[in-house]
C-alpha positions as protocol buffer text, in pm:
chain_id: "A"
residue {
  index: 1
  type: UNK
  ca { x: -1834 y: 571 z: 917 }
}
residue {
  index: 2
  type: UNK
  ca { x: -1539 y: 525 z: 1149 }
}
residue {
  index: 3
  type: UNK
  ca { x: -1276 y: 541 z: 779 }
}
residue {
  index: 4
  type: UNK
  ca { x: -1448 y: 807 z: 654 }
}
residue {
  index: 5
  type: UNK
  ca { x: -1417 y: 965 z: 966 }
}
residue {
  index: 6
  type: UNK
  ca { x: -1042 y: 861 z: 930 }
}
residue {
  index: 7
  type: UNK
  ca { x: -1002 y: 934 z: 600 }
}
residue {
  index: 8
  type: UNK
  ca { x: -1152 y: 1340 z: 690 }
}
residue {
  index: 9
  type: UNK
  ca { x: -931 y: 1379 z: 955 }
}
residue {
  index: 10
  type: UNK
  ca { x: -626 y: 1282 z: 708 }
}
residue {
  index: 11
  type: UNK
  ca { x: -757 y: 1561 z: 510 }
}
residue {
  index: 12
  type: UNK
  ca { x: -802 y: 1790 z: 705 }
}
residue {
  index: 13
  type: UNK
  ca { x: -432 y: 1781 z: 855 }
}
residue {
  index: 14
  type: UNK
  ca { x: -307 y: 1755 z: 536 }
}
residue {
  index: 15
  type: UNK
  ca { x: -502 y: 2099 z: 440 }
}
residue {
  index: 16
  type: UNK
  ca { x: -362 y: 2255 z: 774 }
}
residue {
  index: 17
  type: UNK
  ca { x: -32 y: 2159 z: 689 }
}
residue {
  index: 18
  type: UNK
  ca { x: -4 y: 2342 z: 358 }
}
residue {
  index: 19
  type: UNK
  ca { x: -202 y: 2621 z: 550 }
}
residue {
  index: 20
  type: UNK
  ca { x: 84 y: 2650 z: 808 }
}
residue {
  index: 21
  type: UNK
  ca { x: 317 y: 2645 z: 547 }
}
residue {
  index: 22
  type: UNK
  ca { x: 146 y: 2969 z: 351 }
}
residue {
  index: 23
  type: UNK
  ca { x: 129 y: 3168 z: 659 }
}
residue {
  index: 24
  type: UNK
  ca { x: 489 y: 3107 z: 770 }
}
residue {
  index: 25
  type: UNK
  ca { x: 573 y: 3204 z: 414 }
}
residue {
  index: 26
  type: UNK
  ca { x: 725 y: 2856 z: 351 }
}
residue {
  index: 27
  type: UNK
  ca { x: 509 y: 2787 z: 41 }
}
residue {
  index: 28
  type: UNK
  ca { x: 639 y: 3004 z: -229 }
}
residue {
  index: 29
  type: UNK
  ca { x: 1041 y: 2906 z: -139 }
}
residue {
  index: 30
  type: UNK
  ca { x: 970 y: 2522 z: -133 }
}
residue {
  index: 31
  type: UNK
  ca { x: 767 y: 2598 z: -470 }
}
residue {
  index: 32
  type: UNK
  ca { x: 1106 y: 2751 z: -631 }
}
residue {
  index: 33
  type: UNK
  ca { x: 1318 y: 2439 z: -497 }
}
residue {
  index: 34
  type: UNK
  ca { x: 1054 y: 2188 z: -636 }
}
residue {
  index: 35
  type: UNK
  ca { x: 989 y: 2030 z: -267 }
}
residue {
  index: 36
  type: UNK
  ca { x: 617 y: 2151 z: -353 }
}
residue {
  index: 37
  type: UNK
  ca { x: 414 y: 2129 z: -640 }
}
residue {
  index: 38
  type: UNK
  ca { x: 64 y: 2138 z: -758 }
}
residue {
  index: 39
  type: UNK
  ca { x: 39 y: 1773 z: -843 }
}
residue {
  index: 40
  type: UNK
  ca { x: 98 y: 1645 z: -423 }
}
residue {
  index: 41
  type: UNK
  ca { x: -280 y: 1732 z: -315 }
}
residue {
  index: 42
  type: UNK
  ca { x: -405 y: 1593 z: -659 }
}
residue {
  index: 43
  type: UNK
  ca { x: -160 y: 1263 z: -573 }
}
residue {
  index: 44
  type: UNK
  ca { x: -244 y: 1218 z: -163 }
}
residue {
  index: 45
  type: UNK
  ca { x: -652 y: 1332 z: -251 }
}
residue {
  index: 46
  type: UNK
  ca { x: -623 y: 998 z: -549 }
}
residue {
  index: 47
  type: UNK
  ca { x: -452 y: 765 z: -227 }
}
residue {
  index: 48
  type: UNK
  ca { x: -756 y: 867 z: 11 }
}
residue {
  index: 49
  type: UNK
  ca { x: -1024 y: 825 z: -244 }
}
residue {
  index: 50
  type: UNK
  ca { x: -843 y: 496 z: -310 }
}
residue {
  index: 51
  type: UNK
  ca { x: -884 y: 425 z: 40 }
}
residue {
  index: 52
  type: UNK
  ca { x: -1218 y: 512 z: 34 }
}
residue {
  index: 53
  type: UNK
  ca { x: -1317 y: 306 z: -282 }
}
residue {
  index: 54
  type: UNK
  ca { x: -1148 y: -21 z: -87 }
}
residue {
  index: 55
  type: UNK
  ca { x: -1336 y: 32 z: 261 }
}
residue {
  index: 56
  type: UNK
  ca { x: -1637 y: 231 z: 200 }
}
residue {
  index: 57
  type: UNK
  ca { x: -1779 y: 161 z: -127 }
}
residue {
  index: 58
  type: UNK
  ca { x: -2001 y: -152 z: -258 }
}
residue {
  index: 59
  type: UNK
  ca { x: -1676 y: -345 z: -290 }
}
residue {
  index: 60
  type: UNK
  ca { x: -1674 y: -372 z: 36 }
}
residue {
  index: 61
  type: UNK
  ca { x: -1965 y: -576 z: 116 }
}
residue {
  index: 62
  type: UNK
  ca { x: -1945 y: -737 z: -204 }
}
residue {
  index: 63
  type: UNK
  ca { x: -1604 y: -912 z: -18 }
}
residue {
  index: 64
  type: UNK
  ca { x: -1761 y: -1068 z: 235 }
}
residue {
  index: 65
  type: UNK
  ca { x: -1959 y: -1287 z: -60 }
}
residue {
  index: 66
  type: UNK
  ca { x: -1640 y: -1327 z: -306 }
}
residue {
  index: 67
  type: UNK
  ca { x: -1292 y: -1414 z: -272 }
}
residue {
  index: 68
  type: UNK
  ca { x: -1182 y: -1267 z: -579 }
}
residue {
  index: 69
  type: UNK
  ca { x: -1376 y: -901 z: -426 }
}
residue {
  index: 70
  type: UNK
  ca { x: -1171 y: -940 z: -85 }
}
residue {
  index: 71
  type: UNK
  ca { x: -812 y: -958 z: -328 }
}
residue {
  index: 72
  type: UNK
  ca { x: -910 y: -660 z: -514 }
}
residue {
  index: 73
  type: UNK
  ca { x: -948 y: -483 z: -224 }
}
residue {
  index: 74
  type: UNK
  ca { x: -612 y: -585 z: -64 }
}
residue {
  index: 75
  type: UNK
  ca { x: -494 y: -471 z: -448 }
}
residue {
  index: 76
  type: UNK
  ca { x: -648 y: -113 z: -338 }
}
residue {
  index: 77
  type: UNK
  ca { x: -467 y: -109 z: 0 }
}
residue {
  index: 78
  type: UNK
  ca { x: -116 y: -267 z: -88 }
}
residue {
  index: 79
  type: UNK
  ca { x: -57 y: -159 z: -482 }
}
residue {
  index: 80
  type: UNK
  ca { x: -220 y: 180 z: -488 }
}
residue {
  index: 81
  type: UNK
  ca { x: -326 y: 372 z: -219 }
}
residue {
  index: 82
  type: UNK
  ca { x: 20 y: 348 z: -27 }
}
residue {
  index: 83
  type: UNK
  ca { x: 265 y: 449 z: -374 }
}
residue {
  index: 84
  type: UNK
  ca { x: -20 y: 767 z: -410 }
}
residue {
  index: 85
  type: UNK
  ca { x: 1 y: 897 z: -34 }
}
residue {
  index: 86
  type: UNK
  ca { x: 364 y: 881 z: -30 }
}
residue {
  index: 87
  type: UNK
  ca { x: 413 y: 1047 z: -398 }
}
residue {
  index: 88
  type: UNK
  ca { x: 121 y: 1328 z: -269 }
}
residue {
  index: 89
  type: UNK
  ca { x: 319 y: 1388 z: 70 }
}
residue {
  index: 90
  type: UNK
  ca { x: 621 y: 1657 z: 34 }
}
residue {
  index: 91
  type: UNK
  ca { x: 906 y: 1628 z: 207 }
}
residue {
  index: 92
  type: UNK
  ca { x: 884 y: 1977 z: 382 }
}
residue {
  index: 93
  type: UNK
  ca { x: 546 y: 1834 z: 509 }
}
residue {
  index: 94
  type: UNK
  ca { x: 706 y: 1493 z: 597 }
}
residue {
  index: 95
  type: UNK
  ca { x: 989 y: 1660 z: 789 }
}
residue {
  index: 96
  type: UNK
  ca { x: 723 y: 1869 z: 985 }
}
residue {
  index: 97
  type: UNK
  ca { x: 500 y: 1580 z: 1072 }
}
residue {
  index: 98
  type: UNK
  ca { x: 678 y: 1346 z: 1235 }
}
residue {
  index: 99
  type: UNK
  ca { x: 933 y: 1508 z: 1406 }
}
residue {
  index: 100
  type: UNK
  ca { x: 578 y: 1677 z: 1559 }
}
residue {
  index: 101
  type: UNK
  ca { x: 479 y: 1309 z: 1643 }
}
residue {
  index: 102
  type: UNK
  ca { x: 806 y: 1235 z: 1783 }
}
residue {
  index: 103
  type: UNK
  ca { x: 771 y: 927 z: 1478 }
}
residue {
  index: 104
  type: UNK
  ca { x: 1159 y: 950 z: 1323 }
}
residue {
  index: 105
  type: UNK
  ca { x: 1327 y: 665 z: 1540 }
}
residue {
  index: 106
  type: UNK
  ca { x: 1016 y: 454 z: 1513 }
}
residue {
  index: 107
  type: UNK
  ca { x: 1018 y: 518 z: 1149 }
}
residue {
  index: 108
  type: UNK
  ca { x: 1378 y: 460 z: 1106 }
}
residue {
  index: 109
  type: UNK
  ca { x: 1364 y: 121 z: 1260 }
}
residue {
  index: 110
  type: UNK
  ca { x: 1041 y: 28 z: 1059 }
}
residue {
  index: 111
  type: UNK
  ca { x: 1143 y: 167 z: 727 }
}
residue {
  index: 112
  type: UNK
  ca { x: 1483 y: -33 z: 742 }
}
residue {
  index: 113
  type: UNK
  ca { x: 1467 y: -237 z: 365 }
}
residue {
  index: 114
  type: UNK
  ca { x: 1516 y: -560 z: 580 }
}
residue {
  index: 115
  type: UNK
  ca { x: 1225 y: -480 z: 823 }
}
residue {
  index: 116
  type: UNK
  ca { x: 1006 y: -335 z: 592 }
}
residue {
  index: 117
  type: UNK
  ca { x: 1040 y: -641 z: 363 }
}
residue {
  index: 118
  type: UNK
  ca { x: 972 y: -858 z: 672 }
}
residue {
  index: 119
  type: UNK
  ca { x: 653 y: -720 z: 810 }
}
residue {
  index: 120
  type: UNK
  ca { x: 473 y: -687 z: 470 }
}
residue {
  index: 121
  type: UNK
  ca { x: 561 y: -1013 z: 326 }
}
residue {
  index: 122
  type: UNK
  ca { x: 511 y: -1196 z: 697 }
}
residue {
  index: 123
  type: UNK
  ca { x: 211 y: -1039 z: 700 }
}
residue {
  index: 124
  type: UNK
  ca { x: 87 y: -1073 z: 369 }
}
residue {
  index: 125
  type: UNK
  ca { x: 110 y: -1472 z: 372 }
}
residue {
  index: 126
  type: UNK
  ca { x: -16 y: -1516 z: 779 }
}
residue {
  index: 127
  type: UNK
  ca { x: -352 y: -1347 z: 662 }
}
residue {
  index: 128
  type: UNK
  ca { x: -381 y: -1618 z: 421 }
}
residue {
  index: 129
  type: UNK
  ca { x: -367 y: -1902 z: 651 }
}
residue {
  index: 130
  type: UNK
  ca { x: -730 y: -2035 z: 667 }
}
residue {
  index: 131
  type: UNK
  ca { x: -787 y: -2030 z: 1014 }
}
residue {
  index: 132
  type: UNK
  ca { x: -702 y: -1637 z: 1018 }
}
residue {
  index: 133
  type: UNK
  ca { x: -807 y: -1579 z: 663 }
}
residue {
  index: 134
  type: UNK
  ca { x: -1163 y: -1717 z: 817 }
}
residue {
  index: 135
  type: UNK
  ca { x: -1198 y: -1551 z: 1139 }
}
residue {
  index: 136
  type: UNK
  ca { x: -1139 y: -1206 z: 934 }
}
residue {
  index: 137
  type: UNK
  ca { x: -1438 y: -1315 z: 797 }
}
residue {
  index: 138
  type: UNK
  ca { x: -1622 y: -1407 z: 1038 }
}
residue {
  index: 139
  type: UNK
  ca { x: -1558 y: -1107 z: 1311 }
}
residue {
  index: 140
  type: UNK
  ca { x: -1550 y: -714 z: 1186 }
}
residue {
  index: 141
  type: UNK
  ca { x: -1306 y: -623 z: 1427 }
}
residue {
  index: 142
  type: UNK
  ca { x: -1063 y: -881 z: 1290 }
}
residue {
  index: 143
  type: UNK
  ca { x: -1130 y: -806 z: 966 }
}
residue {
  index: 144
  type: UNK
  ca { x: -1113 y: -432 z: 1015 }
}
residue {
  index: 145
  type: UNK
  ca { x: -726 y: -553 z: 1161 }
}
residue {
  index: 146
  type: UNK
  ca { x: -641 y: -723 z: 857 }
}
residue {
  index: 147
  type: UNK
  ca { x: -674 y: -383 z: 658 }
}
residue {
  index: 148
  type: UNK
  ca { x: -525 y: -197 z: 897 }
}
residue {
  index: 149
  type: UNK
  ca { x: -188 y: -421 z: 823 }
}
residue {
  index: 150
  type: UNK
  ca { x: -254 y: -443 z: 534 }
}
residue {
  index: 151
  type: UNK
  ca { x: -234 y: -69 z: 428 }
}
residue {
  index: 152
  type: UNK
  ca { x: 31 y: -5 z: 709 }
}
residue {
  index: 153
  type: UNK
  ca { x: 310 y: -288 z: 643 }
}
residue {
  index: 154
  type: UNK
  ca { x: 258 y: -158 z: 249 }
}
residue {
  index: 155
  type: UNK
  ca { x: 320 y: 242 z: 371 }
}
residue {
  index: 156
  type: UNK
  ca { x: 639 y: 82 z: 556 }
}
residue {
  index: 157
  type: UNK
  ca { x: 728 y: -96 z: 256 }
}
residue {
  index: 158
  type: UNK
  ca { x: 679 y: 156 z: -45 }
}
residue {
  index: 159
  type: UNK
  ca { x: 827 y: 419 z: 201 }
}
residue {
  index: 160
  type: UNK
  ca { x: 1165 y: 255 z: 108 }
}
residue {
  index: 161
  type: UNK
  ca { x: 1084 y: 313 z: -238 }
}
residue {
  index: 162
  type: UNK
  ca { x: 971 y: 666 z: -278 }
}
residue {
  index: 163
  type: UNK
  ca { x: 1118 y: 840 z: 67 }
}
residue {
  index: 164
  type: UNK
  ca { x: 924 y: 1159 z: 46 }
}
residue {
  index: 165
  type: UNK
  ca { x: 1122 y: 1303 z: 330 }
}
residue {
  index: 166
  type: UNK
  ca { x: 1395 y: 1300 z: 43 }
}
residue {
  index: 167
  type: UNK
  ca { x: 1679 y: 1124 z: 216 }
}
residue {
  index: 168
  type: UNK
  ca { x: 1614 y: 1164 z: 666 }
}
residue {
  index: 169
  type: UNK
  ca { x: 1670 y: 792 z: 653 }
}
residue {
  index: 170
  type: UNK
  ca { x: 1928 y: 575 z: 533 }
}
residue {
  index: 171
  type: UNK
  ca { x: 1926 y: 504 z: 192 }
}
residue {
  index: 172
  type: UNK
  ca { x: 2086 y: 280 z: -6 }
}
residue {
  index: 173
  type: UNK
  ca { x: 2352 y: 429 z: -232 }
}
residue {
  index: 174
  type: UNK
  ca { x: 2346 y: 258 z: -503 }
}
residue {
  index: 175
  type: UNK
  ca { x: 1993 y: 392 z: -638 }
}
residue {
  index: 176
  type: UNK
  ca { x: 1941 y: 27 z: -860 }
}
residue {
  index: 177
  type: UNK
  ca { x: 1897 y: -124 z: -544 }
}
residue {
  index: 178
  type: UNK
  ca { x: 1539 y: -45 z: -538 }
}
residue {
  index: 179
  type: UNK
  ca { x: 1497 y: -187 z: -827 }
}
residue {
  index: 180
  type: UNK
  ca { x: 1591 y: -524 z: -671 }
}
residue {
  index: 181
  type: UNK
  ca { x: 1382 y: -441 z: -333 }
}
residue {
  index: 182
  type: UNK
  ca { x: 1092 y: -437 z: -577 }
}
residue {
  index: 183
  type: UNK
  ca { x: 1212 y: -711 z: -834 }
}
residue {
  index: 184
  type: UNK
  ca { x: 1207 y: -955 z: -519 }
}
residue {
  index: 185
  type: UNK
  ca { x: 871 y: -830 z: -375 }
}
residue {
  index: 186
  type: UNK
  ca { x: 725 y: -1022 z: -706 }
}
residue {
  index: 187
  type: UNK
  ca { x: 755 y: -1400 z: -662 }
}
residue {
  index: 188
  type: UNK
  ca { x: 600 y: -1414 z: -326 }
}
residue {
  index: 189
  type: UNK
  ca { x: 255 y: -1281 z: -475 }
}
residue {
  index: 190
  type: UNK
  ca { x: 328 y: -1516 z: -756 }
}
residue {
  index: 191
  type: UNK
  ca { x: 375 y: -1822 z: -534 }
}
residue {
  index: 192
  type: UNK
  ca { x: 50 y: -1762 z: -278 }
}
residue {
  index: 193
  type: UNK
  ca { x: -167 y: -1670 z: -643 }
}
residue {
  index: 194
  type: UNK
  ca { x: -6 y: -2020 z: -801 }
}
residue {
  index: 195
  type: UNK
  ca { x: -172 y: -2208 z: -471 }
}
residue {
  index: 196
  type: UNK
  ca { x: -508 y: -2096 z: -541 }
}
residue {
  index: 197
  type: UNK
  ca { x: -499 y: -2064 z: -857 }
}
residue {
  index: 198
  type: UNK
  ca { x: -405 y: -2427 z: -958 }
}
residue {
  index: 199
  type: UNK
  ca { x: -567 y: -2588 z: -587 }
}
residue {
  index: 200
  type: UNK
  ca { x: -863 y: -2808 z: -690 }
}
residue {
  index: 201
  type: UNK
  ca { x: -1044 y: -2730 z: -439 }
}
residue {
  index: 202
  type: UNK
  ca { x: -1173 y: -2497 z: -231 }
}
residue {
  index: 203
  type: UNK
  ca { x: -982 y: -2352 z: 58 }
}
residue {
  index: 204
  type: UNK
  ca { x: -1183 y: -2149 z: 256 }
}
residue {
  index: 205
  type: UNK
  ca { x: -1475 y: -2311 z: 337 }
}
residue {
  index: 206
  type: UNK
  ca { x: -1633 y: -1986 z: 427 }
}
residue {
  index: 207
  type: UNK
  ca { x: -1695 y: -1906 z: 75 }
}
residue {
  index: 208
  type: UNK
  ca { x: -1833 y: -2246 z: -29 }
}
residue {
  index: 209
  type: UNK
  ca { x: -2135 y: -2134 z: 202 }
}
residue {
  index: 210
  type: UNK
  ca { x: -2181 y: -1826 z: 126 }
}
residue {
  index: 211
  type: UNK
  ca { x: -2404 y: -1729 z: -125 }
}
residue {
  index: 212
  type: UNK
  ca { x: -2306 y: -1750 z: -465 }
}
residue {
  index: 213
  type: UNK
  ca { x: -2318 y: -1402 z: -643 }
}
residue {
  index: 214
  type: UNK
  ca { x: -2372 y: -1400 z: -1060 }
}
residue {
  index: 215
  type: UNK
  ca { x: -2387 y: -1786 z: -1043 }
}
residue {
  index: 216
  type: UNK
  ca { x: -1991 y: -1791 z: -991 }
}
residue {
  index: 217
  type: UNK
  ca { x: -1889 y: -2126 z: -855 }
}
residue {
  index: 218
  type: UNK
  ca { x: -1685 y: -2045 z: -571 }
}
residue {
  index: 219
  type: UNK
  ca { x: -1316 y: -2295 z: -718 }
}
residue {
  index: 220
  type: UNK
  ca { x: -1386 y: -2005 z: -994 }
}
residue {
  index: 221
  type: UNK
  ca { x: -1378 y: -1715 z: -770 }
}
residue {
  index: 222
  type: UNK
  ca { x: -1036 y: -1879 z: -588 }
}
residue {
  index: 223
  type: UNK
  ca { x: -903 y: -1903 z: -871 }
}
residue {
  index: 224
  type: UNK
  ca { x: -972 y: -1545 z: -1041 }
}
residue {
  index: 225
  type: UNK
  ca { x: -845 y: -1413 z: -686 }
}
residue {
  index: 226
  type: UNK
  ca { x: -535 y: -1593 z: -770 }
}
residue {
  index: 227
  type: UNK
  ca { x: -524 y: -1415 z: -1123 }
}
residue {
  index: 228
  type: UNK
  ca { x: -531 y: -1078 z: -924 }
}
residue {
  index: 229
  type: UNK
  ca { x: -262 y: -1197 z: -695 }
}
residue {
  index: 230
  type: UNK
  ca { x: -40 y: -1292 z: -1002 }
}
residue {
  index: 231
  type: UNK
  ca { x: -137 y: -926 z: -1085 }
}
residue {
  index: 232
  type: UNK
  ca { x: 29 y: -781 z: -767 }
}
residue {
  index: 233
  type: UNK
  ca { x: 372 y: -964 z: -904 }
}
residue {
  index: 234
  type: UNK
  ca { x: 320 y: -818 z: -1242 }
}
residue {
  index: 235
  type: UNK
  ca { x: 271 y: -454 z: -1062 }
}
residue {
  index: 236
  type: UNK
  ca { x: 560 y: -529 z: -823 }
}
residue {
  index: 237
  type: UNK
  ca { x: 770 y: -573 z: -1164 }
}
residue {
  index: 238
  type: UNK
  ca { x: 635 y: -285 z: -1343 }
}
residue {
  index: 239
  type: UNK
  ca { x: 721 y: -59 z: -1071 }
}
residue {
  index: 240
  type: UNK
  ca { x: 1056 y: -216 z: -1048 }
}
residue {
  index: 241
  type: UNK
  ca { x: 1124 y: -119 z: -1399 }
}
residue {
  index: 242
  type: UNK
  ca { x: 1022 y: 204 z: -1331 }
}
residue {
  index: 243
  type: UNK
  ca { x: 1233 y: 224 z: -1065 }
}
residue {
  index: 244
  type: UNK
  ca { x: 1558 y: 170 z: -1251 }
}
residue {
  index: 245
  type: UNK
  ca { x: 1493 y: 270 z: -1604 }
}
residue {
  index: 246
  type: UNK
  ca { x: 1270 y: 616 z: -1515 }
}
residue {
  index: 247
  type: UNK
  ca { x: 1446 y: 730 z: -1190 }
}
residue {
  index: 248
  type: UNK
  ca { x: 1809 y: 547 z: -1221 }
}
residue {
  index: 249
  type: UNK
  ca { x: 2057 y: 833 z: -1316 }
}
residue {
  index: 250
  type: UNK
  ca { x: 2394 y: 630 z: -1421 }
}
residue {
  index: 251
  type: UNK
  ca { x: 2559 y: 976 z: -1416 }
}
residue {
  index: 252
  type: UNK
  ca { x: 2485 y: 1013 z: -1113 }
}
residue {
  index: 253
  type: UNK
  ca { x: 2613 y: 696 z: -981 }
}
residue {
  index: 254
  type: UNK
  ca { x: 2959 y: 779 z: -1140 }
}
residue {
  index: 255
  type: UNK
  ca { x: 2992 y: 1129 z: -972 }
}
């Protein structure tokens, strides 16, 4: 109750800020300039049902049996709802929200490539150690932590990527350079999915007692939930490719 509560709330400002926008007679001028289109509610409404789908539907309890349920859902939170928020929120909106939240030096600091890296990457692999990875587990309002970070660090770390304030924070200059930021964000998914993939055992003992679901043996679930980490690198790659050969203008670099 509490996300969907969340997730309405979201909504709702979202809805107020387009609202604001019509009755200031905003809309129709950002329209012309292409700062707002049809396709942002249809993009932000996909990243909250996203949201939605990881938290609030049978996948959810489904984690608490199977490993490889629990890395799908961090696939929700970290690959796909973040990129769809940030591609669904337009910059006029951005610009109005946080300055509104007083958020732009807080932002600026967090958003850094550097930082942003950091915190998603640090936190990515200290949610994995079994003695955290297991208390998660074992108390909801850890757990209900863990996604929190989860789905933050990754807004912090796509923001980099897609900007939609269009440019109120640093950038980097050289536009290929986001294909890099992503290129590099691969090998770490690669390296934690290798461990539990190829480990012969099993490494959180958690899910050695839990019941077995389907008759899965629970060395097979670790090591599908490695598969779907190696999956994260692969998405981490395709997006860096789209990166530099669908948004990289060479002309542009030359002007």
């Amino acid at each position: 109750m509490p996300v969907l509560i969340a997730i309405g709330s979201v909504a709702i400002g979202y809805a107020y800020a387009f609202w604001h926008f019509r009755v200031q007679g905003w809309t129709a001028r950002f329209a012309e300039r292409g700062l707002i289109s049809r396709r942002h509610p249809w993009l932000f409404g996909a990243g909250l049902v996203v949201v939605g789908l990881a938290l609030t539907s049978p996948l959810d309890p489904l984690a608490d049996f199977l490993f490889s349920a629990h890395m799908v859902q961090h696939l929700l939170l970290i690959m796909l709802a973040p990129p769809l928020l940030l591609f669904g929120l337009p910059s006029p909106v951005a610009r109005w929200f946080i300055p509104e939240f007083r958020l732009r030096g807080v932002l600026s600091l967090l958003s850094d490539p550097l930082v942003a890296f950091a915190l998603y990457n640090v936190n990515f692999y200290v949610w994995h150690v079994p003695v955290i990875y297991e208390a998660a587990l074992h108390n909801e309002l850890v757990h209900d932590l863990e996604h929190a970070l989860f789905f933050y660090t990754a807004i912090l770390f796509w923001w980099r990527v897609i900007d939609p304030t269009h440019g109120w924070f640093p950038l980097w200059r050289w536009n290929p350079a986001k294909w890099i930021y992503l290129l590099v964000a691969a090998p770490p998914a690669y390296v934690l999915g290798s461990i539990f993939w190829a480990n012969g055992s099993v490494i959180y003992s958690f899910y050695e007692e839990a019941p077995r679901l389907w008759g899965l043996a629970a060395l097979a679930d670790q090591r599908n939930g490695g598969l779907l980490m190696w999956l994260q690198g692969w998405m981490f790659l395709m997006a860096s490719m789209l990166a530099f050969f669908v948004r990289y203008d060479p002309d542009k670099e030359q002007v």
